[in-house]
py3Dmol code that shows the C-alpha trace and the ligand (Angstrom):
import py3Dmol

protein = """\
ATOM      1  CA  UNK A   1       0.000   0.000   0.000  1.00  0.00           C
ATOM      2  CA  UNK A   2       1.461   3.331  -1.053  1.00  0.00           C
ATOM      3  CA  UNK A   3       0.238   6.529   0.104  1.00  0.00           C
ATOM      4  CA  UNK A   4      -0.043  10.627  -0.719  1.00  0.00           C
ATOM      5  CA  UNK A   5      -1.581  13.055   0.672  1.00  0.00           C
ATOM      6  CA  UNK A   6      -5.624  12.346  -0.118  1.00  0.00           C
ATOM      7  CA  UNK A   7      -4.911   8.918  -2.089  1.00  0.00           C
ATOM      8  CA  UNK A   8      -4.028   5.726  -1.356  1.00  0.00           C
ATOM      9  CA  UNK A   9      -2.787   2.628  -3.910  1.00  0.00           C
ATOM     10  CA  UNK A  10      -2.777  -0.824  -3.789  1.00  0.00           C
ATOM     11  CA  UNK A  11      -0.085  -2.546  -5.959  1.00  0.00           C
ATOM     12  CA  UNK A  12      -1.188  -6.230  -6.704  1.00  0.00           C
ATOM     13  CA  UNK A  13       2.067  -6.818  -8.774  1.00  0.00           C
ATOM     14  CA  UNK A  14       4.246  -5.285 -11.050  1.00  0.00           C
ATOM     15  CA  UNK A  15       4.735  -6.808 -14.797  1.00  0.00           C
ATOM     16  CA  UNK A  16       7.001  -6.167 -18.079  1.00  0.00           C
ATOM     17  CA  UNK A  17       4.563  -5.360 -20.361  1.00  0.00           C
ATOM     18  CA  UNK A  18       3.161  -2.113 -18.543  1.00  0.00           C
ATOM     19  CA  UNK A  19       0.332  -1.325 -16.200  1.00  0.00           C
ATOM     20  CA  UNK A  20      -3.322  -1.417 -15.763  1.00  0.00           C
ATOM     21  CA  UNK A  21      -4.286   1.075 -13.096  1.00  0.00           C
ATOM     22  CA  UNK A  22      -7.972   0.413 -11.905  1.00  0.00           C
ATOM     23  CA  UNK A  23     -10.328   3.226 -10.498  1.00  0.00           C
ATOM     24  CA  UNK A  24     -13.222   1.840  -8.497  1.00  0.00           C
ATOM     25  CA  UNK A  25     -17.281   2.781  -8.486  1.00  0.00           C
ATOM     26  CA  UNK A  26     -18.960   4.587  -5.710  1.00  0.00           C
ATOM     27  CA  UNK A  27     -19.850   4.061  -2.924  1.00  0.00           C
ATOM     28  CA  UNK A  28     -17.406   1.487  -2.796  1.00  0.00           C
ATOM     29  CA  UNK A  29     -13.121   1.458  -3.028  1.00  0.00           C
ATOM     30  CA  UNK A  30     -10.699  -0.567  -4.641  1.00  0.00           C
ATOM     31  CA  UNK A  31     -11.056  -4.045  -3.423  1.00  0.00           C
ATOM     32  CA  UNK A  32     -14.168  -4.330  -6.067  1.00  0.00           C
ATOM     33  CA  UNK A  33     -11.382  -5.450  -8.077  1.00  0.00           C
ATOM     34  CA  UNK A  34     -10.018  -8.144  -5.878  1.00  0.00           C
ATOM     35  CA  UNK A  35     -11.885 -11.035  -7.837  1.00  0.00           C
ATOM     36  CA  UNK A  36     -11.026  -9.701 -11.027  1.00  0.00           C
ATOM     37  CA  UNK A  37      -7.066  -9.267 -10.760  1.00  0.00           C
ATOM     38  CA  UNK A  38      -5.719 -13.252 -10.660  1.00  0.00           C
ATOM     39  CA  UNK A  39      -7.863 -13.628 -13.935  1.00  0.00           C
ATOM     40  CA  UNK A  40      -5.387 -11.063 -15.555  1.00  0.00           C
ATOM     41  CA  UNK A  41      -2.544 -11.440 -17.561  1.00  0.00           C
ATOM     42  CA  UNK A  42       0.721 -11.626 -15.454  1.00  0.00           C
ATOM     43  CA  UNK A  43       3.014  -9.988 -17.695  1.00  0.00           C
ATOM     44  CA  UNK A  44       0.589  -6.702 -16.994  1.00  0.00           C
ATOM     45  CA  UNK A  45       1.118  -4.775 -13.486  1.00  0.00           C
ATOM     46  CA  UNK A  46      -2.274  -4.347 -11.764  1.00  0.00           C
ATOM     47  CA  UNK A  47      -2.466  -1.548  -9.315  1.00  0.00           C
ATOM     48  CA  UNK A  48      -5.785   0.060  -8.019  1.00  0.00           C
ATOM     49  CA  UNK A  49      -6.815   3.209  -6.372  1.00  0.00           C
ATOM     50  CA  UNK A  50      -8.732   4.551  -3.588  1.00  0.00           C
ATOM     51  CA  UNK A  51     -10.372   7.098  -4.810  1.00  0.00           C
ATOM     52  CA  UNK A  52      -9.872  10.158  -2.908  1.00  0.00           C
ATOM     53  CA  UNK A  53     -12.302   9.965   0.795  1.00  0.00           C
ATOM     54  CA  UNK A  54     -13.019   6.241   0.039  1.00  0.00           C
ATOM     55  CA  UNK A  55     -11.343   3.250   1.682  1.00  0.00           C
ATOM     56  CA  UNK A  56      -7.882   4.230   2.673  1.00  0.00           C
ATOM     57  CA  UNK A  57      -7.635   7.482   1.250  1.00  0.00           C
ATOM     58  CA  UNK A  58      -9.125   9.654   4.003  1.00  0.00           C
ATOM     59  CA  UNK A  59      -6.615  12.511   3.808  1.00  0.00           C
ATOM     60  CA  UNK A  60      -7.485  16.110   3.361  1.00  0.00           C
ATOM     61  CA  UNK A  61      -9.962  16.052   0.298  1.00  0.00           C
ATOM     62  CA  UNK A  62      -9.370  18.669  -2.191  1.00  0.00           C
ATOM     63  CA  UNK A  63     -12.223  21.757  -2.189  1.00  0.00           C
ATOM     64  CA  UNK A  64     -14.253  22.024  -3.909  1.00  0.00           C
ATOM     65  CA  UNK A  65     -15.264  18.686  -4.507  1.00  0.00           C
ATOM     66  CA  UNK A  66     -14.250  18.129  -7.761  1.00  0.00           C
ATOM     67  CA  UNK A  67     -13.409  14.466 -10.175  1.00  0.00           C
ATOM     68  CA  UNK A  68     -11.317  17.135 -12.185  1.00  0.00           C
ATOM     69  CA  UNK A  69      -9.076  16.882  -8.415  1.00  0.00           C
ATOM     70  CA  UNK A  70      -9.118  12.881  -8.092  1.00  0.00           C
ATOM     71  CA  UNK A  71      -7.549  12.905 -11.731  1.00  0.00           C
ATOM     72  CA  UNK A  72      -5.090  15.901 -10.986  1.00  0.00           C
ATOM     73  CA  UNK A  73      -3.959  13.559  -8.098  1.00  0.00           C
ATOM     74  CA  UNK A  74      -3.416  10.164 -10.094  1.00  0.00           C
ATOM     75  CA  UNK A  75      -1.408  11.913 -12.913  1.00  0.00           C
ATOM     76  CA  UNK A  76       1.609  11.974 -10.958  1.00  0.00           C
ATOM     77  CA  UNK A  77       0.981   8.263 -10.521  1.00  0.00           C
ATOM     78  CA  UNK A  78       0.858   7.491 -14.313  1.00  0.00           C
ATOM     79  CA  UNK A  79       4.174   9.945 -14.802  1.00  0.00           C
ATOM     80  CA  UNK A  80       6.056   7.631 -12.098  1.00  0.00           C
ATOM     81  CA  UNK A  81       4.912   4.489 -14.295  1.00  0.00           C
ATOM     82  CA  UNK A  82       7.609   3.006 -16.613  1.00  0.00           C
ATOM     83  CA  UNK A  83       5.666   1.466 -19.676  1.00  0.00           C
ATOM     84  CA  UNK A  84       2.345   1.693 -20.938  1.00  0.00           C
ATOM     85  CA  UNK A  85      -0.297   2.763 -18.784  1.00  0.00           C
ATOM     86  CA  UNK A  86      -4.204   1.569 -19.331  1.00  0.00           C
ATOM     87  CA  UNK A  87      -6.650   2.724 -17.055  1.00  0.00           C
ATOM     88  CA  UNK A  88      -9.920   0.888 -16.218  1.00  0.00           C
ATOM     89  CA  UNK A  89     -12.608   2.635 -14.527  1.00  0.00           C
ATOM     90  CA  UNK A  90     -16.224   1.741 -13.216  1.00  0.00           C
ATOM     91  CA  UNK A  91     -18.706   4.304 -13.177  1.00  0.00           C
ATOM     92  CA  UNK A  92     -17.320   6.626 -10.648  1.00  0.00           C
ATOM     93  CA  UNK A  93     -14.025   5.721 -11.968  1.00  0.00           C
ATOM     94  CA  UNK A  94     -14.867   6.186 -15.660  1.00  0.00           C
ATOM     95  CA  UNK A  95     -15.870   9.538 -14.983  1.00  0.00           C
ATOM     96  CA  UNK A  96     -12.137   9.929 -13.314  1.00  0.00           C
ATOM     97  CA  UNK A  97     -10.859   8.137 -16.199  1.00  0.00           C
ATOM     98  CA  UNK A  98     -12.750  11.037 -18.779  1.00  0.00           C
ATOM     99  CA  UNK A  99     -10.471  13.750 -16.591  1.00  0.00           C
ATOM    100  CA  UNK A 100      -7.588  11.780 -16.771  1.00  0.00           C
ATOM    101  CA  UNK A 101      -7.729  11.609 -20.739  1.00  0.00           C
ATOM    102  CA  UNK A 102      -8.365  15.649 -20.571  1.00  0.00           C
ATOM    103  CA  UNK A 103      -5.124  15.619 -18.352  1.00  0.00           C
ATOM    104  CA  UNK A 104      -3.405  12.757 -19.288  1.00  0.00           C
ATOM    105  CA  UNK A 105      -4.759  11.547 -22.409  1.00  0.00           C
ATOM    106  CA  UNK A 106      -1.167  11.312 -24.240  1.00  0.00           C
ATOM    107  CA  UNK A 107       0.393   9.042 -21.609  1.00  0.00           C
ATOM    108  CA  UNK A 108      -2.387   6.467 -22.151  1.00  0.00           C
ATOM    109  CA  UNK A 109      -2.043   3.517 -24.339  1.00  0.00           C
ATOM    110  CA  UNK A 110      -5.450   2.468 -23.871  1.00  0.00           C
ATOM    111  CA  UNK A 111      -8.609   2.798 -21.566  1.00  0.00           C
ATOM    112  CA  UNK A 112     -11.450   0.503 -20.348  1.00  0.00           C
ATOM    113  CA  UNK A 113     -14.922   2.149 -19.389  1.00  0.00           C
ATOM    114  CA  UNK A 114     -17.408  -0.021 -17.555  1.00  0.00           C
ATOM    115  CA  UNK A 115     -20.791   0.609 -16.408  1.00  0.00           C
ATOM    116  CA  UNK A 116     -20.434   4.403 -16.911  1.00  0.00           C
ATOM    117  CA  UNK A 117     -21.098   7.422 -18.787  1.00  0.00           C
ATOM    118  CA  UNK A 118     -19.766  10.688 -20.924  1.00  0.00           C
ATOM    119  CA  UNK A 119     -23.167  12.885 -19.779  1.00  0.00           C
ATOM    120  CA  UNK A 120     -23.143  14.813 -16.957  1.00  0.00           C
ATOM    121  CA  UNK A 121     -25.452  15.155 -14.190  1.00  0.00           C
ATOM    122  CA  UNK A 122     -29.200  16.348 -15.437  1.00  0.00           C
ATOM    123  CA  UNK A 123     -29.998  19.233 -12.711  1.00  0.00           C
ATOM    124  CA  UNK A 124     -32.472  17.093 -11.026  1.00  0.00           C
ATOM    125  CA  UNK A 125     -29.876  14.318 -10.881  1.00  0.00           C
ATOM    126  CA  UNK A 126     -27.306  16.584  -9.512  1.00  0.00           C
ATOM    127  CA  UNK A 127     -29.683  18.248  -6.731  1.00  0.00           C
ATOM    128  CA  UNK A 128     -30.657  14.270  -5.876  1.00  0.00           C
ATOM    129  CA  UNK A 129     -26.670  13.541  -5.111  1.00  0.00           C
ATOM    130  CA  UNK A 130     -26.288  16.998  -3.032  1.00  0.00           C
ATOM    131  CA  UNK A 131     -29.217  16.300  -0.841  1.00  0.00           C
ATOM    132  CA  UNK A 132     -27.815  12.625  -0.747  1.00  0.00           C
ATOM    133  CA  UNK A 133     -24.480  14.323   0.645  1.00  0.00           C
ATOM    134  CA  UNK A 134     -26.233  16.472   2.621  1.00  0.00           C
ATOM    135  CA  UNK A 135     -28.090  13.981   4.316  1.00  0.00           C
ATOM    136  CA  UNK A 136     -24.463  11.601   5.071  1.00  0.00           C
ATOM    137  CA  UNK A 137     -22.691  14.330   6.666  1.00  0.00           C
ATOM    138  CA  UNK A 138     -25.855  15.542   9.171  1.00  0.00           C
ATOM    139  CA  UNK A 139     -25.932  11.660   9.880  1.00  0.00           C
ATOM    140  CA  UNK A 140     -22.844  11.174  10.160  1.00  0.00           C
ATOM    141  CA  UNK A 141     -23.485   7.481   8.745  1.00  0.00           C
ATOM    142  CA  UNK A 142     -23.404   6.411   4.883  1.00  0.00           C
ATOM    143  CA  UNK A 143     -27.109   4.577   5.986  1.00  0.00           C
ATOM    144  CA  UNK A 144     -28.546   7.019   2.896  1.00  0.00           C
ATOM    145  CA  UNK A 145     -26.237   4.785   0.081  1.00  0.00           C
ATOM    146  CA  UNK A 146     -26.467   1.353   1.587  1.00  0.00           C
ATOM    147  CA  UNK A 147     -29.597   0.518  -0.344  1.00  0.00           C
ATOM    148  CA  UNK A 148     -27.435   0.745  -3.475  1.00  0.00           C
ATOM    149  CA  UNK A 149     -25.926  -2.473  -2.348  1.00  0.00           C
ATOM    150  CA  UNK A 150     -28.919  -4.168  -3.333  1.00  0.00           C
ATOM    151  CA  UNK A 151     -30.291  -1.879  -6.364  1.00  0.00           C
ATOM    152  CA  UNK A 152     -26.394  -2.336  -8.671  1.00  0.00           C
ATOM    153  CA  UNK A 153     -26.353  -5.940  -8.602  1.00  0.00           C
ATOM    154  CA  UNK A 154     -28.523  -7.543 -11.628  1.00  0.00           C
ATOM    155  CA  UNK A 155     -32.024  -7.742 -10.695  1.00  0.00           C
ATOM    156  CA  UNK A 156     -33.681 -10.408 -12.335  1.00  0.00           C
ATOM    157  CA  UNK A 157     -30.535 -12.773 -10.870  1.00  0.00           C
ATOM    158  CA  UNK A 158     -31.149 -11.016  -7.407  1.00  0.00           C
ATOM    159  CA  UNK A 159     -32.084 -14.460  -6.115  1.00  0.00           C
ATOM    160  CA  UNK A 160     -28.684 -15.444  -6.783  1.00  0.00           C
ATOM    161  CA  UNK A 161     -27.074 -12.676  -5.437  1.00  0.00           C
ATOM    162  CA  UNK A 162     -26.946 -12.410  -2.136  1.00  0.00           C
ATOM    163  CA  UNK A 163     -23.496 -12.985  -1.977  1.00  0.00           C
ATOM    164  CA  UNK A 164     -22.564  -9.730  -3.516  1.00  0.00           C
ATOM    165  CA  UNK A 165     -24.738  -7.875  -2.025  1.00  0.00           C
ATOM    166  CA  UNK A 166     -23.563  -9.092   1.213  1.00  0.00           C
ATOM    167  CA  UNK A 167     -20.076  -7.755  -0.267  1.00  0.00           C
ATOM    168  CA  UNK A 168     -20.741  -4.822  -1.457  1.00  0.00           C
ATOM    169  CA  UNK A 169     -22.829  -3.717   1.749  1.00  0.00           C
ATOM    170  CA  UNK A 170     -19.831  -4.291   3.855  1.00  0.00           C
ATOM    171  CA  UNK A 171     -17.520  -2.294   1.986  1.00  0.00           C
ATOM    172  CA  UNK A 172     -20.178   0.597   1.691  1.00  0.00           C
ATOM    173  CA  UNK A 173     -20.626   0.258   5.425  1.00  0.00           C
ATOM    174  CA  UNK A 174     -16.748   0.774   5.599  1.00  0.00           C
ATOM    175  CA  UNK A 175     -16.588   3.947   4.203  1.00  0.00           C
ATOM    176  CA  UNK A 176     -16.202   7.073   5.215  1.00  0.00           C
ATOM    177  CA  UNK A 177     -19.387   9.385   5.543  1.00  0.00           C
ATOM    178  CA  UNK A 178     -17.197  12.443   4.837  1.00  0.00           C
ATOM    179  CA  UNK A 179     -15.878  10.939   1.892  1.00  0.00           C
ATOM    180  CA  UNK A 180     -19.300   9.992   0.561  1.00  0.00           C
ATOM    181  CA  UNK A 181     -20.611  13.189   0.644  1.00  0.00           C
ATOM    182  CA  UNK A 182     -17.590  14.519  -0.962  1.00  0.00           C
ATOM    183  CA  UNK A 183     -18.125  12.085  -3.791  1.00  0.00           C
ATOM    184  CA  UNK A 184     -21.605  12.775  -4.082  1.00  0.00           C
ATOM    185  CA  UNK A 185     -20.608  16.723  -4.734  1.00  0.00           C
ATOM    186  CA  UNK A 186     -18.285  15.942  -6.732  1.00  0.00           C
ATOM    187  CA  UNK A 187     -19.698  13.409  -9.335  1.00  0.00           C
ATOM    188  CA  UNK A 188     -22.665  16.588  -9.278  1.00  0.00           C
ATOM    189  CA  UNK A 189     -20.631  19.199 -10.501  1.00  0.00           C
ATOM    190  CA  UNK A 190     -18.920  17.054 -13.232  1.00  0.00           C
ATOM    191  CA  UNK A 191     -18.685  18.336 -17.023  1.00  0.00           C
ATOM    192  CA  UNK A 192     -20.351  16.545 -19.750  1.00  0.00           C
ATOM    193  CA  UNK A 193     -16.865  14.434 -21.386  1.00  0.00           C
ATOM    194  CA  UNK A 194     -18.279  13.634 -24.957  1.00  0.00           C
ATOM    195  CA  UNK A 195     -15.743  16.428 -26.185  1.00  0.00           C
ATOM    196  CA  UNK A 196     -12.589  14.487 -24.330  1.00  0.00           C
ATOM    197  CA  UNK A 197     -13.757  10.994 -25.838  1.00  0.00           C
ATOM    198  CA  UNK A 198     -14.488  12.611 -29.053  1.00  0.00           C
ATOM    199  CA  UNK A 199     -11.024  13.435 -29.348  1.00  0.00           C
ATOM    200  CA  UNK A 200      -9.513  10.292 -28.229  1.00  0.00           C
ATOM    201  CA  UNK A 201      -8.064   8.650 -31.166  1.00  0.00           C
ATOM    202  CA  UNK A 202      -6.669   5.343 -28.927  1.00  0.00           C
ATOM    203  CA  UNK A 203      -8.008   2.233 -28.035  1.00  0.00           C
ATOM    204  CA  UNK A 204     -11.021   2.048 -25.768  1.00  0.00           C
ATOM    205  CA  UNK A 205     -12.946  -0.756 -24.530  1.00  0.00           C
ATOM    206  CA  UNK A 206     -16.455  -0.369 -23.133  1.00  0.00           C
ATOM    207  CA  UNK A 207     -17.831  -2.853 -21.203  1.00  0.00           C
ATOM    208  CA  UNK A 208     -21.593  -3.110 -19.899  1.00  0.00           C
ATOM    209  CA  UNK A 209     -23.269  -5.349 -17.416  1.00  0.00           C
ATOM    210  CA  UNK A 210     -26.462  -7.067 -19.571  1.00  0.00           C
ATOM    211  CA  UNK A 211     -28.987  -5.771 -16.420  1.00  0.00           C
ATOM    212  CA  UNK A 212     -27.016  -2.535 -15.450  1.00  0.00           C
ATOM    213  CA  UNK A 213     -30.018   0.049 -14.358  1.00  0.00           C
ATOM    214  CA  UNK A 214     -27.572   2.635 -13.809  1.00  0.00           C
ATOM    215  CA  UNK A 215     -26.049   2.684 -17.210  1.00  0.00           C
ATOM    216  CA  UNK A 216     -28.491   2.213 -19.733  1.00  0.00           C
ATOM    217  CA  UNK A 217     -27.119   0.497 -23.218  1.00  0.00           C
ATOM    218  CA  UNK A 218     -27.866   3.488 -25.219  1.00  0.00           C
ATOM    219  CA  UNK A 219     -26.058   5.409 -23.127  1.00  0.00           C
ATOM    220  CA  UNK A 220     -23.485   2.653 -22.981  1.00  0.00           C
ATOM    221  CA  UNK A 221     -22.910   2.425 -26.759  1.00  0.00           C
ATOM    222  CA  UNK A 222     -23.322   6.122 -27.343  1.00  0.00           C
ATOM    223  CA  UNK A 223     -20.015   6.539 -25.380  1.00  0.00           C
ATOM    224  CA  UNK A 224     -18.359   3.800 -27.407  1.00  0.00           C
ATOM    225  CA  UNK A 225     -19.210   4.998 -30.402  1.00  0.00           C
ATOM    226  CA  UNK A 226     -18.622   8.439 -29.923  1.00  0.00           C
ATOM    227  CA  UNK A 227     -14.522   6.827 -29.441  1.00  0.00           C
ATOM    228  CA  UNK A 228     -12.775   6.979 -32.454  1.00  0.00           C
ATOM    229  CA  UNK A 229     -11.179   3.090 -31.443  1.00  0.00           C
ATOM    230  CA  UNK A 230     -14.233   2.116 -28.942  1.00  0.00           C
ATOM    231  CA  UNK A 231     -15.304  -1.503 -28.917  1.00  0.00           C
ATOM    232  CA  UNK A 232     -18.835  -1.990 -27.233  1.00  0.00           C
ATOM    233  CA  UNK A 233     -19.136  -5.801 -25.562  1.00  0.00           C
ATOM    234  CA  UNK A 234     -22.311  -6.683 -23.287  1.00  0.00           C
ATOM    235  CA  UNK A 235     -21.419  -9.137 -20.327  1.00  0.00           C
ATOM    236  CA  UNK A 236     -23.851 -11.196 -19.230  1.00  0.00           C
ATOM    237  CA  UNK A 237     -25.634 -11.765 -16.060  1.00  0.00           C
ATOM    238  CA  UNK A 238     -23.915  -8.864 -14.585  1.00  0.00           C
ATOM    239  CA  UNK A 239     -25.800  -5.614 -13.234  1.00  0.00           C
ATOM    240  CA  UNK A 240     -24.130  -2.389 -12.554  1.00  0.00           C
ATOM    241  CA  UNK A 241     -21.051  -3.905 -11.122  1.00  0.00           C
ATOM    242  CA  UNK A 242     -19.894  -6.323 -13.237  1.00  0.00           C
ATOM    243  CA  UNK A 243     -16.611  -6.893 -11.671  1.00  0.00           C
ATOM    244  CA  UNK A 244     -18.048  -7.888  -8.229  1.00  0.00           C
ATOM    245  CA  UNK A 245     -20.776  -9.953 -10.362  1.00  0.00           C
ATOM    246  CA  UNK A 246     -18.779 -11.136 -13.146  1.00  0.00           C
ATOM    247  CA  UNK A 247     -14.959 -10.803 -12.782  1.00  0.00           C
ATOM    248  CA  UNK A 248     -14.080 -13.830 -14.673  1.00  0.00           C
ATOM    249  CA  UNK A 249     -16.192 -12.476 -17.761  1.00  0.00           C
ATOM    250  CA  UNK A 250     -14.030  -8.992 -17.223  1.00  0.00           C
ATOM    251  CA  UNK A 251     -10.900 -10.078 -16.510  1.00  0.00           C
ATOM    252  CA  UNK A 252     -11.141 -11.854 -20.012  1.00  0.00           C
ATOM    253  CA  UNK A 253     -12.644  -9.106 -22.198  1.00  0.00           C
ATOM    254  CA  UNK A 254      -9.849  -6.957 -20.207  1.00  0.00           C
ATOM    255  CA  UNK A 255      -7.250  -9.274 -21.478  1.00  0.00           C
ATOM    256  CA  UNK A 256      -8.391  -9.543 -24.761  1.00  0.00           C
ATOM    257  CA  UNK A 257      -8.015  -6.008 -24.866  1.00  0.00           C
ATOM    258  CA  UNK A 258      -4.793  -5.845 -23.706  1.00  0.00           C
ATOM    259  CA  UNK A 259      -3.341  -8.565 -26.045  1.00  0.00           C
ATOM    260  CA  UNK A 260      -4.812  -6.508 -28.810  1.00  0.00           C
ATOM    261  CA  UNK A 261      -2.556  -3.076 -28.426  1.00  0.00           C
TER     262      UNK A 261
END
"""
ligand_1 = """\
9
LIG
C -20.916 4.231 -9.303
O -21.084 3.008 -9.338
O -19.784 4.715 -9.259
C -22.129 5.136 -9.273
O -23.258 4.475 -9.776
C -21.829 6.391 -10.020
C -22.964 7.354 -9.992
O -23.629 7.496 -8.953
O -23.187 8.015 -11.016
"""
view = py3Dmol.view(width=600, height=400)
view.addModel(protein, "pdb")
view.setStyle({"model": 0}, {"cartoon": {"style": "trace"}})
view.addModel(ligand_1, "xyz")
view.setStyle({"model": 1}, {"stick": {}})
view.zoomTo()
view.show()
């Protein structure tokens, strides 16, 4: 575990061929990726990231609340890399990943997006998250996002799912209520990224979970298409995190990609 200021990183090994750096979904941290990293090729580093105010990372948080401030924060991290870099983000952490390419975009060999989107927040959307953030820090208690333990995972396999949810209940009860709320204002006041993919002439994965109700597959394949390289592939009997639900199935789309650059 290495550590700056306001974010942490887990290093799950290092490899000759260059690294994949993996930004977790909210309101969870980077051990949604646990399941997913021995199905990866070993030449290929894997190191993940706390995202800043979730798991480890609970130094100061940059004001305002901003993703723009998570990504100026891991581009030091990519400079210090030797090799290609990829970066892999989840939702939360494909919005991070859009700020990195503004930032960053020329030290990238190749991203993966999963269960996310270019748009930003309609106003209603954006009001929902601040009241949401609101709401943590008077409570002191993340009780107001535990419920999305239940509502990410695929809901017509719910019955099978209990296991996950389980999982992904824990680590939300883990976190931080200060760095909920900060998450929640900053995912609010994020910019639309369809110019930044636009202009993103590299490689690009974008992965979907079949039953993800957060990211819709128009949305999904809108931001695939509007990559100049982006491939668009559907995994099955996943919801909106497919790498708690189906790491197997992205470990091997991930390494697919990866052979392929
Ligand atoms: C996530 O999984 O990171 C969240 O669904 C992102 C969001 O609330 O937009």
């Amino acid at each position: 575990m290495m550590a700056n200021e306001a974010l942490v990183t887990h290093t799950y090994r290092s490899g000759s061929a260059g690294t994949l750096m993996l930004l977790h979904g909210f309101p969870v941290d980077s051990r949604m990726w646990d399941a997913v990293v021995p199905h990866l090729p070993q030449q290929w580093g894997v190191m993940a990231v706390d995202l800043p105010g979730l798991g480890h990372s609970r130094g100061v948080l940059p004001q305002p609340p901003s993703l723009a401030s998570s990504a100026q924060l891991i581009v030091p991290l990519i400079d210090a890399l030797p090799g290609p870099v990829v970066v892999a983000g989840l939702s939360m952490g494909g919005y991070v990943t859009m700020e990195l390419l503004r930032r960053a975009g020329d030290r990238l060999a190749g991203v993966v997006f999963l269960d996310t989107k270019a748009e930003a927040d309609t106003p209603a959307a954006a009001a929902k998250r601040l009241e949401v953030a609101d709401q943590v820090e008077r409570e002191a208690s993340v009780s107001a996002v535990l419920g999305m333990a239940d509502a990410t995972v695929a809901q017509p396999l719910r019955a099978d799912r209990d296991r996950e949810v389980a999982l992904l209940a824990q680590w939300i009860s883990e976190q931080d209520p200060a760095g909920v709320a900060w998450s929640q204002r900053a995912m609010a006041s994020r910019d639309d990224s369809f110019d930044v993919v636009r202009g993103w002439d590299r490689p690009a994965l974008v992965l979907r979970g079949e039953h993800d109700a957060q990211s819709d597959d128009q949305v999904m394949r809108a931001l695939a298409q509007a990559l100049p390289q982006g491939q668009f592939v559907e995994i099955p009997a996943a919801g909106h995190m497919t790498a708690v639900e189906q790491p197997g199935a992205v470990a091997r789309e991930v390494t697919r990609f990866l052979a392929d650059l």
